[in-house]
TISEZA-186818 format. One record per residue (C-alpha): residue in three letters; x, y, z. Coordinates in steps of 0.2 Angstrom, whole numbers, plus 2048, in hexadecimal, padded with zeros to 3 digits. Example, Ala and Ser with C-alpha at 12.3 -4.5 7.8 and 13.67 -1.06 7.14 Angstrom:
<recs>
ALA83E7EA827/SER8447FB824/
</recs>
This chain:
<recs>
UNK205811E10/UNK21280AE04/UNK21F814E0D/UNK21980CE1F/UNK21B7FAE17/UNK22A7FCE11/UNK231804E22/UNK22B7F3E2B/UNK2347E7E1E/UNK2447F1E20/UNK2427F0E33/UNK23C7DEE33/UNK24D7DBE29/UNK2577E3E38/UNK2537D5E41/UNK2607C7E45/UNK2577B7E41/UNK2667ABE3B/UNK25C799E38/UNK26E794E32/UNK27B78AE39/UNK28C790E36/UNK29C781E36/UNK2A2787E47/UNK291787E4D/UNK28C774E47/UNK29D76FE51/UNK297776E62/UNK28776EE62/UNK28375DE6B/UNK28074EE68/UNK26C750E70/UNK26C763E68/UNK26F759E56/UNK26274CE59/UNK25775DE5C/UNK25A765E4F/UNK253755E44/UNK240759E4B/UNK233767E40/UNK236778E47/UNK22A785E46/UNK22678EE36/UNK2297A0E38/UNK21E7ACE2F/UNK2207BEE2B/UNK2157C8E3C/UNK2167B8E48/UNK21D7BAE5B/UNK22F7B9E5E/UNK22B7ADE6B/UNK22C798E66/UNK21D78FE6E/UNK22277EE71/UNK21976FE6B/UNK20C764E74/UNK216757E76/UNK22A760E76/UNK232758E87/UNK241766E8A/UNK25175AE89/UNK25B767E93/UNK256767EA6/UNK253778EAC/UNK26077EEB7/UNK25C78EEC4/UNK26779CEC1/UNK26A797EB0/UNK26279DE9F/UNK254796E97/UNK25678BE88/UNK245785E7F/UNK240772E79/UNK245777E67/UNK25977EE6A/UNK254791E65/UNK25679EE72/UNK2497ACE75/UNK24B7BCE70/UNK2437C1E81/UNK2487BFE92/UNK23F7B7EA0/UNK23B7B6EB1/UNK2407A9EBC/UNK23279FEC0/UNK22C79FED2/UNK220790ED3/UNK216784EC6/UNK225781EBA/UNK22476EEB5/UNK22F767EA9/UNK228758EA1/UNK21B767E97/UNK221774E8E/UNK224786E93/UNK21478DE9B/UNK21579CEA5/UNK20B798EB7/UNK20079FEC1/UNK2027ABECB/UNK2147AFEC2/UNK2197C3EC3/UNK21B7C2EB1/UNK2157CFEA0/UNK2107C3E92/UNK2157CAE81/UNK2067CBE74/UNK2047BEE6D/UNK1FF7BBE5A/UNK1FB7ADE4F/UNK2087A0E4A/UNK2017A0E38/UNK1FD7B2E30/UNK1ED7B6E2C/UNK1E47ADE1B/UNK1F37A3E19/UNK1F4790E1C/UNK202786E15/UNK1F6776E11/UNK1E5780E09/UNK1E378FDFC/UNK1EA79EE02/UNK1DF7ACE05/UNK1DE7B6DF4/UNK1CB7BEDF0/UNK1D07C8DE2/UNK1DB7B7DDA/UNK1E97C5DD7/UNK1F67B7DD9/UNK1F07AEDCA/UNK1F27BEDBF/UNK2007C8DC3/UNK2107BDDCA/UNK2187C2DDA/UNK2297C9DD2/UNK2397C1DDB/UNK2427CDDE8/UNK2507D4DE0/UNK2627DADE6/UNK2627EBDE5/UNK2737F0DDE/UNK2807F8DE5/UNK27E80ADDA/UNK292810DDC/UNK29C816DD1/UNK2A6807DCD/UNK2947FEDCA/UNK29380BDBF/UNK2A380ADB6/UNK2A37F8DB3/UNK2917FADAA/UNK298806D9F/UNK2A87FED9B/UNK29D7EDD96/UNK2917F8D8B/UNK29E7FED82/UNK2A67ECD80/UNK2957E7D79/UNK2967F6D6C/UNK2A87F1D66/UNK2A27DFD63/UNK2927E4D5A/UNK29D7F1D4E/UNK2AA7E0D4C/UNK29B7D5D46/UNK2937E3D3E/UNK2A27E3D31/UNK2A37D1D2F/UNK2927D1D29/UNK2977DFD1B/UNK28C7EDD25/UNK29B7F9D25/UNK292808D28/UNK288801D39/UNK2987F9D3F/UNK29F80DD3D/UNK28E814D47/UNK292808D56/UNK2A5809D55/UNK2A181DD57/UNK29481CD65/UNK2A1810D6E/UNK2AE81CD6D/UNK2A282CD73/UNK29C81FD83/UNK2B081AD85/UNK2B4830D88/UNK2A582FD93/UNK2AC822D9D/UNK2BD82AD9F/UNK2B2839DA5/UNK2A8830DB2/UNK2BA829DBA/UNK2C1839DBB/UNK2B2840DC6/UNK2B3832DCE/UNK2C5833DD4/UNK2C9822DCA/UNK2D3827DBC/UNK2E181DDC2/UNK2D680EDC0/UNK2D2812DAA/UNK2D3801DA0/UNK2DF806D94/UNK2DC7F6D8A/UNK2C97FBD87/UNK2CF80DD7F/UNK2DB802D76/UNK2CD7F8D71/UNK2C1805D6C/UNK2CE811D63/UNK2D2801D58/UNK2C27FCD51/UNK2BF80DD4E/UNK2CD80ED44/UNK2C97FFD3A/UNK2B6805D37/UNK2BC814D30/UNK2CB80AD24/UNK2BB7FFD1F/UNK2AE80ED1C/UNK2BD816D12/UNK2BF824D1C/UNK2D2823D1D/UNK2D7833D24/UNK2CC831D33/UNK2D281FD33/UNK2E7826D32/UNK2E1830D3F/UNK2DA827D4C/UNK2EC819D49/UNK2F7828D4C/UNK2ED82BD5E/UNK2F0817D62/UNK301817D5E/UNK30682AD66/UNK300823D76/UNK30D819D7D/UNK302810D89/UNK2FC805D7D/UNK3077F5D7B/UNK30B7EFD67/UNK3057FED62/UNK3117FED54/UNK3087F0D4B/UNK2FB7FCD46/UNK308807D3B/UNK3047F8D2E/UNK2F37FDD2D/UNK2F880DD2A/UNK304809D1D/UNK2F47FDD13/UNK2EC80CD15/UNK2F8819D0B/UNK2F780ACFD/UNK2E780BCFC/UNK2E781DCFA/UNK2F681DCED/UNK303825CF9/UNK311816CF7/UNK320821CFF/UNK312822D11/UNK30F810D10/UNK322808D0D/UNK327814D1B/UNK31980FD27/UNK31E7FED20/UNK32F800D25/UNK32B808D36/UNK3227F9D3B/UNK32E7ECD36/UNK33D7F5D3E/UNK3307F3D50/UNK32C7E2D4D/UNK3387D8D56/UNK3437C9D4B/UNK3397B9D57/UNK3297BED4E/UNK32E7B9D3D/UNK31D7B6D35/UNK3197C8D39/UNK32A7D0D2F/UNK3287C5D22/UNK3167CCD1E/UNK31C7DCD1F/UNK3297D9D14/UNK31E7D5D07/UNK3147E2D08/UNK3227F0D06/UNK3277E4CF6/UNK3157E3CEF/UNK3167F9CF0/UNK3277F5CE8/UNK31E7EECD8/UNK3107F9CD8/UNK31D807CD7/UNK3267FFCCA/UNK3357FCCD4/UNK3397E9CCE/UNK34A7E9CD6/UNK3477EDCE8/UNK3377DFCE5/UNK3417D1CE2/UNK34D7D4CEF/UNK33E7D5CFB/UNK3387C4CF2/UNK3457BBCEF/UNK3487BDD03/UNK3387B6D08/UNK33C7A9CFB/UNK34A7A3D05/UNK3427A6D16/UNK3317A3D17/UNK32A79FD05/UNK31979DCFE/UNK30F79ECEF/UNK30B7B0CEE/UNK31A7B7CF2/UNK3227ADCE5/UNK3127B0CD9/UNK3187C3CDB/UNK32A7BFCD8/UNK3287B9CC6/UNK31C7C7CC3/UNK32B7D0CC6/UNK3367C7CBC/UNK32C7C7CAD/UNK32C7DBCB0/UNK3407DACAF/UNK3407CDCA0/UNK34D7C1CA9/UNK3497AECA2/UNK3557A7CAC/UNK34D7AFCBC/UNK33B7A9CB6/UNK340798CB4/UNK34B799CC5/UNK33C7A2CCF/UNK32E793CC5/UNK339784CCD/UNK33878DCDE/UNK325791CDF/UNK32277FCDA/UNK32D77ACE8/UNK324780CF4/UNK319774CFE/UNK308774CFF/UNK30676BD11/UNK2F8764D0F/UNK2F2754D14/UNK2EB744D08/UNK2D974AD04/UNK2D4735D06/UNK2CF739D19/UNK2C1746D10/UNK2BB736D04/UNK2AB730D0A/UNK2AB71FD02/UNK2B8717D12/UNK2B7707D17/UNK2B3707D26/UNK2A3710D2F/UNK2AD71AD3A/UNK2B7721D2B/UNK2A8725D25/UNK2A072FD32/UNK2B0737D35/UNK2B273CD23/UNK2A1744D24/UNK2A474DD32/UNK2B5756D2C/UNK2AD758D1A/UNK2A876BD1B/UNK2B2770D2C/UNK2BD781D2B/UNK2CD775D2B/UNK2C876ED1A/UNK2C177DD13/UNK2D2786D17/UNK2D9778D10/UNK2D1778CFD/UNK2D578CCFF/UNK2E778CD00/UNK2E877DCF0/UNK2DF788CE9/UNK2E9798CEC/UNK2F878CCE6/UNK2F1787CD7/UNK2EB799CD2/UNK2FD79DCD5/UNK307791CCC/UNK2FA78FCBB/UNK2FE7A4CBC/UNK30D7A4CBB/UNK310797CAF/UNK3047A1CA3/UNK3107B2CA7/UNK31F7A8CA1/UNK31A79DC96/UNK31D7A8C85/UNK32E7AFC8A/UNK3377A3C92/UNK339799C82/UNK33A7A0C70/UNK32A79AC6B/UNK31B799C76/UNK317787C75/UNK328782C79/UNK32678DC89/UNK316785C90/UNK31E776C8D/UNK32D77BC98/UNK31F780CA6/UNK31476FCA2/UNK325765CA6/UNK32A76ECB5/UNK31876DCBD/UNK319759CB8/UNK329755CC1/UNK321760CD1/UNK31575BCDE/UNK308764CD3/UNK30A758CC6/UNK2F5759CC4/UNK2F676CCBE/UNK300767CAF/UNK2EE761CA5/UNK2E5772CAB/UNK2F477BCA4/UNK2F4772C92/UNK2E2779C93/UNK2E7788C95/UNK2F4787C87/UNK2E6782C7D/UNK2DD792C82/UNK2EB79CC7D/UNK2EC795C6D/UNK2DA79BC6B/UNK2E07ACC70/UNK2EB7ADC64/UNK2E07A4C59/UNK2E9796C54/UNK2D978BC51/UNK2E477CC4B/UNK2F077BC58/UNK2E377DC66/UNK2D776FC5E/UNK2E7765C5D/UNK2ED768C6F/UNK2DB764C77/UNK2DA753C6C/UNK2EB74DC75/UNK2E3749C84/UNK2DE738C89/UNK2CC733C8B/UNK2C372CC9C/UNK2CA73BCA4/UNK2C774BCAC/UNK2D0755CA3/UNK2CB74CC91/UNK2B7753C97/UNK2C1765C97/UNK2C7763C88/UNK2BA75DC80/UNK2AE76DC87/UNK2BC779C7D/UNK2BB76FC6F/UNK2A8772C6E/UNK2AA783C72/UNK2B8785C62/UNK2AC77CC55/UNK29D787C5B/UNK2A7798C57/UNK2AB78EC47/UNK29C78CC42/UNK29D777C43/UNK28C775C4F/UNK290763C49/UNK2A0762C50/UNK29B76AC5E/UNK28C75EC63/UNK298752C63/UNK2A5757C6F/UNK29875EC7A/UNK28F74FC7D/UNK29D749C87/UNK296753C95/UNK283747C94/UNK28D738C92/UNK299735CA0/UNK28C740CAB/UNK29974CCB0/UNK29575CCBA/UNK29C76ACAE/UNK28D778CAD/UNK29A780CA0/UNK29976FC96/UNK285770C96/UNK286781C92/UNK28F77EC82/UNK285771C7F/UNK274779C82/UNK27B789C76/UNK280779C67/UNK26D774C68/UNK266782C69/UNK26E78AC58/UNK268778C51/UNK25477DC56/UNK25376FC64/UNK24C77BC71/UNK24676EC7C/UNK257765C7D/UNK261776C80/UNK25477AC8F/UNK25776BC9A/UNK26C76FC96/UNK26A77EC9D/UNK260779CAB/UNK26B76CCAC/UNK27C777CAF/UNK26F782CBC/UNK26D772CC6/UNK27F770CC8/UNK284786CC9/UNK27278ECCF/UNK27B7A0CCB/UNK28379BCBA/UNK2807ACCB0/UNK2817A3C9F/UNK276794CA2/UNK2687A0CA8/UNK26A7ACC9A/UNK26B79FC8E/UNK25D796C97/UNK2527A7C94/UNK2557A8C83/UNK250797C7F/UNK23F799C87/UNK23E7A8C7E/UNK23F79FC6E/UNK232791C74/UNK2257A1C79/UNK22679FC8B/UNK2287B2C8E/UNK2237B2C9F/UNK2317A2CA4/UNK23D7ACC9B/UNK23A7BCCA3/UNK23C7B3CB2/UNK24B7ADCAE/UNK2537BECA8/UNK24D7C5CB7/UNK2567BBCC4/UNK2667C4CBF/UNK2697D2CCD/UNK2777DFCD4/UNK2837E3CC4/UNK27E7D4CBA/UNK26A7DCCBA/UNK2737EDCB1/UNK27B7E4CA3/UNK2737EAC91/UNK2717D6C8D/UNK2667D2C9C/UNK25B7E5C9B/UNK2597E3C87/UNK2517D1C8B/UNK2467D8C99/UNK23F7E5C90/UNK23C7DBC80/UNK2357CEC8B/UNK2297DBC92/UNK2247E1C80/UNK2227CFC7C/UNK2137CCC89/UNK20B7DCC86/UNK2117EAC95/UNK2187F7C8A/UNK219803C9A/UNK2247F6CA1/UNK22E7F4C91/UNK230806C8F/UNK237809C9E/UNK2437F9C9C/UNK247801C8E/UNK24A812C95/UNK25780ACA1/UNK25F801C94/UNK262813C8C/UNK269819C9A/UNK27680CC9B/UNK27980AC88/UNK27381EC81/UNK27881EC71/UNK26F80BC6D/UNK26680EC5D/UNK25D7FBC5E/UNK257804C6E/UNK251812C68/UNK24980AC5C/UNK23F800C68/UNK23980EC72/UNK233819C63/UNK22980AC5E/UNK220808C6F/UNK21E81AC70/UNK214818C60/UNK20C80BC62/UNK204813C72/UNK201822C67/UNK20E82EC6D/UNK215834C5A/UNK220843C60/UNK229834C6E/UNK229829C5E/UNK232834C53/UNK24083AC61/UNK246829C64/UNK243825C51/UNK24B834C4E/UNK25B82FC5A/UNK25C81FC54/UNK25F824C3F/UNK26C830C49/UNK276823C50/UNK275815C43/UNK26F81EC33/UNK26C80DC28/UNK25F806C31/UNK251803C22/UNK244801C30/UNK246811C3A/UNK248819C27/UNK239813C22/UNK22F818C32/UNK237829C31/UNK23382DC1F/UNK221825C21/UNK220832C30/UNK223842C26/UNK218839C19/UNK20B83BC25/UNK20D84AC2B/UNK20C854C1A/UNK220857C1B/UNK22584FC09/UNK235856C08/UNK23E84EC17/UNK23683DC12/UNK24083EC01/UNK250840C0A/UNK24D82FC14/UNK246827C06/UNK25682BBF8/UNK260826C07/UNK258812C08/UNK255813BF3/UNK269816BF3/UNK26D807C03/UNK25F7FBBF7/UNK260801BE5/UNK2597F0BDE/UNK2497F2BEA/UNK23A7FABE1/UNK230802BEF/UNK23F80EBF5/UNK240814BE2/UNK22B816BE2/UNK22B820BF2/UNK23A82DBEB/UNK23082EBDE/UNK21E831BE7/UNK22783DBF2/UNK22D849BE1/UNK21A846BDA/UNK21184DBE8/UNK21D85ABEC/UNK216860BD9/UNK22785BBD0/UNK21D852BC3/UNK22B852BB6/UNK239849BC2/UNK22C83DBC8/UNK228836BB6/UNK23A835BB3/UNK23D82ABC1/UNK22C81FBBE/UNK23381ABAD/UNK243815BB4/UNK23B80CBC1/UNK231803BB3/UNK23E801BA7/UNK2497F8BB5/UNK2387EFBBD/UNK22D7ECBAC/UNK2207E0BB6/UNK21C7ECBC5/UNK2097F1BC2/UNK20A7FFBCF/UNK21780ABC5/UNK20E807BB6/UNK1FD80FBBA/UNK20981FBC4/UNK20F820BB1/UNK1FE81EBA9/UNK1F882ABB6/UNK203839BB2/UNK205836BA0/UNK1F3839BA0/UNK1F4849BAB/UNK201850BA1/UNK1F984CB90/UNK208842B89/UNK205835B7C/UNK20F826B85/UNK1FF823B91/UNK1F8819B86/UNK20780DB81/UNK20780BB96/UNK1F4806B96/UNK1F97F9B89/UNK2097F3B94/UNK1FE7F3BA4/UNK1F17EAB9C/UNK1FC7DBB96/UNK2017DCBA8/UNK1F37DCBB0/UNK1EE7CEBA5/UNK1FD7C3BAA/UNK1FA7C4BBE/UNK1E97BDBB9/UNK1E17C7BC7/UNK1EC7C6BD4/UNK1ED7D2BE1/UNK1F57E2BE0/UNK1FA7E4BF0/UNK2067D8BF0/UNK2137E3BE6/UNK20C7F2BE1/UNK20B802BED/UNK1FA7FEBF3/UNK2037F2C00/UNK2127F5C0D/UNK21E7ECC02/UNK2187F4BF3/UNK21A805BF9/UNK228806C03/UNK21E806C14/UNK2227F4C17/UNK22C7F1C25/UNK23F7E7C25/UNK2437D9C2D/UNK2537DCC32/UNK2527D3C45/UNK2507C3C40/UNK23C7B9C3F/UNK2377BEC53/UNK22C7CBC51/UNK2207D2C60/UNK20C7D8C5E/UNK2107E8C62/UNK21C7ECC56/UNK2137E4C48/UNK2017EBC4B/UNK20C7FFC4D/UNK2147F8C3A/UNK1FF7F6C34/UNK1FA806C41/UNK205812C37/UNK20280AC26/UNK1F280EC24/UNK1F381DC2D/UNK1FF822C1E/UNK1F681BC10/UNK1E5825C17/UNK1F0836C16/UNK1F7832C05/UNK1E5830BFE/UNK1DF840C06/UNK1EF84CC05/UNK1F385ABF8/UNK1F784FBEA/UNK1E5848BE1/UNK1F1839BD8/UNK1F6832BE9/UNK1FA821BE1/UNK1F2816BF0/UNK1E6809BEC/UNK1DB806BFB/UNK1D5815C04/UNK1D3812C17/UNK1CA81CC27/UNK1D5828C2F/UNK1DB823C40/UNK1D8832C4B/UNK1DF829C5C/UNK1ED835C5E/UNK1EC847C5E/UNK1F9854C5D/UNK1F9860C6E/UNK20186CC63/UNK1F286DC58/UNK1EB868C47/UNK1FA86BC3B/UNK1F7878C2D/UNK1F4875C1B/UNK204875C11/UNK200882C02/UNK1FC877BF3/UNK20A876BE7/UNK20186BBD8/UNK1F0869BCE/UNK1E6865BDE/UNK1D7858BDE/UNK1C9857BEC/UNK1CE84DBF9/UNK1C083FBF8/UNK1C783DBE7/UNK1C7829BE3/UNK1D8825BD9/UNK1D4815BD2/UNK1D180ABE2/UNK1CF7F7BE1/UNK1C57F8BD2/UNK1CC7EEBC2/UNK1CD7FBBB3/UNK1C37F8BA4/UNK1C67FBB91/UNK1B9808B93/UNK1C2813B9E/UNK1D4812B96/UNK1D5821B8A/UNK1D681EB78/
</recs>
């Protein structure tokens, strides 16, 4: 059926029905034929008869004429022939075949097709017309192999341009993809012409095209040899126009890679090619091949290809890299020579007024704020910038050897700069001699220089920022207060200036201050790295660890791996209670800094605090490796071997913080614990009474030596009883624990500050974890004369996987293990011996 209906549109299109009048056609008509032409015709529809009926009313305007063809009322001509008529034919009506009249009448159909009415609703049961849209009749397209050809050749256009703006966006490896796939579709192409017997017809340019931003693709990916490649197939080809352009690229290429002999010969190659009319061209190639010069170390040849775009063609690179290489050759006079002529350069530029938005007129105004950020200005503030880079470097490279002294030299620059058109670098370049006074740490002379400077100026605010940044190193917070409140009170917009400040107040304890400086200098720089670590610090200090978390954790890309930001994160974390987080903060900050024994440290105490002891004593471990005077990590090891029945190795550490702390009593009690429960009675006596000769008033040593004097039998117990008594008596019943070994400090478990007063939960509740733990397996080891005070409950939370450990073999008198020595209880007159 579909194949019948499309057979009667193609034949109904055969058909010549031209409702059109063509130019030559409107000239041959009437006057009468024209004013016709102005009256309705006759709507034709798809299916209706060939024939025109006239209207009721159509009065033919042409007589008829016998012999003579017919011509309707309306000026169209059948497509069917007629009879003459015999009789009955009367003109005033229309065409009506007669009575009587030999003639065969077409079929006739309707004027209007069926269901269809111009003036009502069309006939439609199914409403498929409101649902599904007719689609428009389409041209079908010409499929030949041109057609063809010219789809593939803008397909591969469209890929070059997406590979072009994939680079430009920094997506070097999809602008490579589609500089590849174009390529694969250009070889197709070539292909396709040849089978179809259009070679001849190729568009070299588009293989020039694609072959080129191939090339480049690969030079960005840093695949150079594919890249050197794909140039030497380009420039082979002579077809391809200014193909010798490209030997540049080549030559940037051998730089890149270190092969300096390639690139000046590639260099060289394209210069020779270039002709002399394109002088912009020959003079950047020139300094290429001098840049490769000074990378080679070949001075000479430099400054002759210099000193020649000097003379031609100068600007303030070429003549930046000409000092360079006069410093290299030690010449003054040709320092001095080469300064006057980079400061003669001109810059070009016109007055920045026209960029002031305070004109005087409305116009102006507009105008101005039109061409405020345009690419013109932008380029503009680009190249005074480049200038001023290269002019403030080169007067810092000259500066100490064109003169005997340094100072003499930047004053010889500061002059030269003042009688140029650069005159406004000469204060930015007595800053910079202030700076270099601070390099060489000449604090007087650089105080001195930055105090010269007038005040109610630009320059006097930068001076005054280094001043407070000198005092601060010094030490003089006042000082620097005082120069860095220049910032606040002429409101300038310096985020270095309230950075320094910020850092003044903060050393002085006014947190609040310091944190709306730093967010001060944020407002102004949103990505300053110091005002937001500085910022994170001092919330830090005020206990808003989640702000300051925050804050340490807007650093990303490199400035997120550097051991400042990590350390902060993962104390941070420790702070607000997610140890797994902080331990694997931790665990990066190890892998960029391993041998870190603070870090170690802090892992160690996380893994004990969580119960992991064998985790704990690794990093502990690690930590006494790296930095072996650490009194805390001493303290935890020595406790740990305490614990686990291993008294040996905690003598080693504890001699090692007696000798580091010889006037602190509880490293001498522990060294002498350690010798009394390893059953070296004799040594440990010795060392209890010179403990108590050099600390007569500590009570704990005294009962250790009332306690073994008794055990051993020797008459001095009861001149110690005596001597504790009248000590006892003179604390008037103050606790032991605060000196004795029955407390952390008093036994040498007590942790040492050593990091300043901010201490977290978790590391203090581990200190108070492990002390009991000890103090429980002191009471209930070998030894019956522990020494401990206050027993305590065993802490069974962790649990070796290894095992139980086994019973060291008793060396010494052994007591039972629920054997009470002394406790809290006061000793009486009745149980001292006589």
């Amino acid at each position: 059926m579909a194949t019948a209906i499309q057979e009667e549109i193609v034949e109904f299109k055969s058909h010549d029905f031209d409702l059109s009048f063509s130019a030559e056609e409107n000239n041959k008509t009437k006057i009468p034929d024209m004013a016709r032409l102005s009256t309705p015709k006759p709507i034709m529809h798809l299916g209706s008869s060939t024939e025109f009926q006239r209207q009721g009313t159509a009065v033919p305007k042409t007589p008829y004429k016998p012999g003579t063809g017919y011509r309707s009322g309306t000026g169209f001509k059948p497509t069917t022939s007629f009879k003459k008529p015999e009789t009955g034919f009367k003109p005033g009506t229309g065409f009506r075949p007669g009575t009587g009249v030999d003639f065969v009448n077409r079929p006739m159909t309707a004027v209007r097709g069926a269901g269809y009415t111009s003036h009502g609703k069309p006939f439609d049961p199914l409403n498929q017309s409101a649902s599904v849209p007719t689609p428009p009749l389409e041209i079908q397209k010409e499929n030949t192999p041109e057609e063809k050809i010219k789809q593939q050749e803008a397909k591969i256009m469209q890929l070059v341009e997406e590979a072009c703006m994939a680079q430009c966006e920094g997506d070097n490896r999809k602008g490579l993809t589609k500089a590849k796939e174009a390529s694969n579709k250009e070889r197709s192409l070539i292909r396709m012409q040849e089978q179809s017997g259009l070679g001849d017809h190729h568009n070299i340019d588009l293989t020039y095209a694609v072959l080129f931003t191939l090339a480049n693709q690969y030079a960005a990916n840093e695949l150079y040899t594919e890249a050197i490649n794909t140039y030497q197939m380009i420039i082979k080809n002579r077809m391809f126009s200014n193909a010798h352009r490209l030997k540049v690229n080549m030559g940037n290429i051998y730089f890149k890679q270190g092969h300096y002999q390639m690139a000046v010969k590639m260099y060289r190659m394209a210069l020779d090619q270039v002709p002399s009319s394109q002088k912009n061209l020959r003079i950047k190639i020139m300094h290429n091949i001098a840049l490769v010069f000074i990378r080679t170390g070949q001075w000479e040849e430099a400054v002759s290809s210099l000193e020649y775009i000097m003379s031609e063609q100068a600007c303030h690179r070429a003549g930046l890299h000409l000092i360079v290489c006069c410093r290299a050759l030690e010449d003054r006079d040709r320092m001095k020579t080469t300064f006057s002529l980079l400061l003669s350069v001109p810059l070009d530029i016109e007055d920045e007024e026209k960029y002031n938005l305070e004109q005087d007129s409305p116009e102006d105004v507009l105008i101005a704020t039109a061409i405020q950020n345009d690419d013109l200005h932008n380029y503009e503030i680009q190249k005074r910038r480049d200038a001023e880079y290269c002019i403030l470097t080169a007067a810092k490279l000259i500066a100490p050897l064109i003169e005997d002294t340094f100072s003499e030299g930047y004053d010889w620059c500061v002059a030269a700069i003042k009688n140029s058109e650069y005159g406004k670098l000469a204060s930015d370049l007595e800053i910079n001699k202030a700076v270099m006074f601070l390099k060489q740490k000449e604090l007087l002379e650089a105080i001195d220089t930055l105090k010269a400077f007038e005040k109610d100026s630009v320059i006097a605010i930068n001076a005054a920022i280094n001043l407070s940044f000198i005092y601060y190193l010094q030490g003089d917070y006042d000082n620097a207060i005082k120069y860095g409140e220049v910032v606040k009170t002429t409101n300038a917009k310096n985020p270095d200036g309230y950075v320094n400040y910020g850092a003044c107040l903060m050393v002085k304890g006014q947190l609040d201050e310091a944190v709306s400086c730093f967010q001060k200098a944020l407002e102004y720089d949103p990505t300053h790295f110091k005002a937001i670590f500085n910022l994170g610090l001092a919330l830090k200090r005020q206990g808003h660890y989640m702000e300051a978390l925050n804050c340490f954790q807007r650093f990303s890309g490199s400035l997120a791996l550097l051991p400042a930001v990590v350390y902060q994160v993962a104390n941070l974390l420790e702070l607000i209670g997610d140890n797994e987080a902080a331990a694997d903060t931790f665990q990066q900050l190890l892998g960029l800094v391993p041998t870190d024994a603070k870090a170690l440290q802090k892992l160690g105490e996380l893994y004990d605090h969580e119960g992991d002891k064998q985790q704990a004593h690794h990093y502990h471990n690690d930590s006494f490796r790296y930095y072996p005077a650490n009194l805390s990590v001493i303290d935890w090891l020595g406790s740990y071997y305490i614990e686990m029945q291993v008294v040996e190795k905690a003598l080693t550490y504890f001699e090692k913080a007696a000798i580091m702390q010889p006037n602190e009593p509880k490293w001498l009690m522990m060294v002498a614990g350690c010798h009394r429960r390893s059953g070296n009675m004799h040594k440990a006596l010795t060392l209890y009474q010179e403990i108590h000769q050099q600390f007569p008033e500590n009570a704990e040593c005294l009962r250790f030596l009332v306690r073994l004097c008794s055990d051993l039998g020797m008459r001095e117990a009861q001149d110690y009883i005596m001597v504790l008594k009248k000590t006892r008596k003179g604390q008037r019943g103050s606790r032991r624990t605060n000196s004795g070994l029955s407390s952390r400090g008093g036994s040498g478990f007590s942790p040492v500050p050593e990091n300043g007063p901010l201490r977290s939960p978790v590391h203090s509740g581990n200190r108070n974890l492990r002390s009991s733990r000890l103090m429980q397996a002191h009471h209930s080891a070998g030894s019956s004369d522990s020494g401990f005070a206050q027993p305590t409950t065993t802490d069974i939370s962790y649990t070796d996987p290894l095992g139980p450990q086994p019973l060291r073999p008793r060396t010494g008198a052994g007591k039972p293990l629920d054997f009470d020595d002394f406790g809290n209880e006061e000793l009486g007159d009745d149980l001292l011996p006589e």
